[in-house]
VOLOGU-896902 format. One record per residue (C-alpha): x, y, z. Coordinates in Angstrom, 1 decimal, decimal comma, m for minus. Layout:
X/Y/Z
...
This chain:
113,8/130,7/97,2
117,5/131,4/95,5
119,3/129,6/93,0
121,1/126,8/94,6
118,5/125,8/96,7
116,9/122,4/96,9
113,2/122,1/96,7
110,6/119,6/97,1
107,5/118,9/94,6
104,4/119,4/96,6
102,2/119,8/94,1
102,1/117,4/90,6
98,6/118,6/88,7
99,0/119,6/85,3
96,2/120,5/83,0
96,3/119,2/79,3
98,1/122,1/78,0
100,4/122,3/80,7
101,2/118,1/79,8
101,5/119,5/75,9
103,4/122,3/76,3
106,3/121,2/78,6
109,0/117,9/78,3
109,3/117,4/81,5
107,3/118,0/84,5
108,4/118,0/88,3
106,7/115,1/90,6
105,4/115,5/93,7
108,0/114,1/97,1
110,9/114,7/94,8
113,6/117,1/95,2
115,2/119,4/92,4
117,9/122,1/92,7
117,0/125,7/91,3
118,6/126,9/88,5
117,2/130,0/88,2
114,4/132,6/90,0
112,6/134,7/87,3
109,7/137,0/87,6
106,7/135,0/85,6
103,4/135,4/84,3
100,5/133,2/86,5
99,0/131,6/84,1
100,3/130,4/80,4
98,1/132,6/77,9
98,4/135,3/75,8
98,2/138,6/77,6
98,6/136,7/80,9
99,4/140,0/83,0
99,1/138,1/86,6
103,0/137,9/88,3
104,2/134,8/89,7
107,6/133,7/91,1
109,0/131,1/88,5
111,7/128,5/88,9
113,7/126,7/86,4
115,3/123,4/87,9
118,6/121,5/87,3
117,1/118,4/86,6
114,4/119,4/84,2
114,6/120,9/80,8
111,8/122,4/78,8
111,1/124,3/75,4
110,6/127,9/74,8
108,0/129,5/76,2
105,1/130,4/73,0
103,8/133,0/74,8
106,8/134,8/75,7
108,8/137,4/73,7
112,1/136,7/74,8
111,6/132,9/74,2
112,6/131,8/78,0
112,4/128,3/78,9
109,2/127,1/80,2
109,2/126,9/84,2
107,4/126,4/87,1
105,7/128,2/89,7
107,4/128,5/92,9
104,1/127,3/95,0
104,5/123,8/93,7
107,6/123,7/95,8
108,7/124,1/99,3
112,1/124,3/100,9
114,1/120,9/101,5
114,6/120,8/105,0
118,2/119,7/104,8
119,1/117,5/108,2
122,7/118,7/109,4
125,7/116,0/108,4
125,8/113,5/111,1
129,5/113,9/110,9
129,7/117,1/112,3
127,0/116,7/114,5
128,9/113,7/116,1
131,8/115,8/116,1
130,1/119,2/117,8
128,9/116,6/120,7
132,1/115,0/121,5
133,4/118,3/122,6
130,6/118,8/124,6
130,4/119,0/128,3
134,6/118,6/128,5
135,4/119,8/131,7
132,0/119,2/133,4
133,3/116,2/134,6
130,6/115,9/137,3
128,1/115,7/135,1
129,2/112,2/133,2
């Protein structure tokens, strides 16, 4: 996953904490765009020592992270997403088959 990218929520639990500590939480079948890809801790506690890939997403801010020295914004982990499976712009796809087959006139 790079910044950029857009995403789908496939997975919505949250524990308690999880609903206390953050703003705003992704939900499952929407799509977000990443902001950023950070190395993260898997679980939120102290002395969580467990690494994670972590995603922080255009369309959701959150607070500090308590547990973390440097203060970073709270994010998610990346297994709660998968790629968005972008279809190609029917423009160009109506485009890239008109030009097809010119010249095979025996096959029209």
């Amino acid at each position: 996953m790079i910044k950029g990218q857009k995403v789908v929520c496939i997975n919505d639990t949250f524990t308690g904490l999880i609903r206390a500590l953050y703003h705003q939480l992704p939900v499952k079948g929407d799509t977000y765009t990443i902001r950023e890809v950070f190395l993260g801790r898997e679980k939120v506690v102290k002395g969580g020592d467990s690494a994670t890939v972590g995603l922080l997403l255009e369309e959701l801010n959150n607070p500090p992270d308590p547990f973390h020295q440097g203060k970073q914004e709270l994010g998610f982990s990346s297994e709660r997403f998968a790629p968005l499976e972008e279809l190609p712009d029917v423009e160009e796809e109506i485009t890239m088959g008109a030009g097809a087959g010119q010249g095979d006139h025996w096959m029209n």
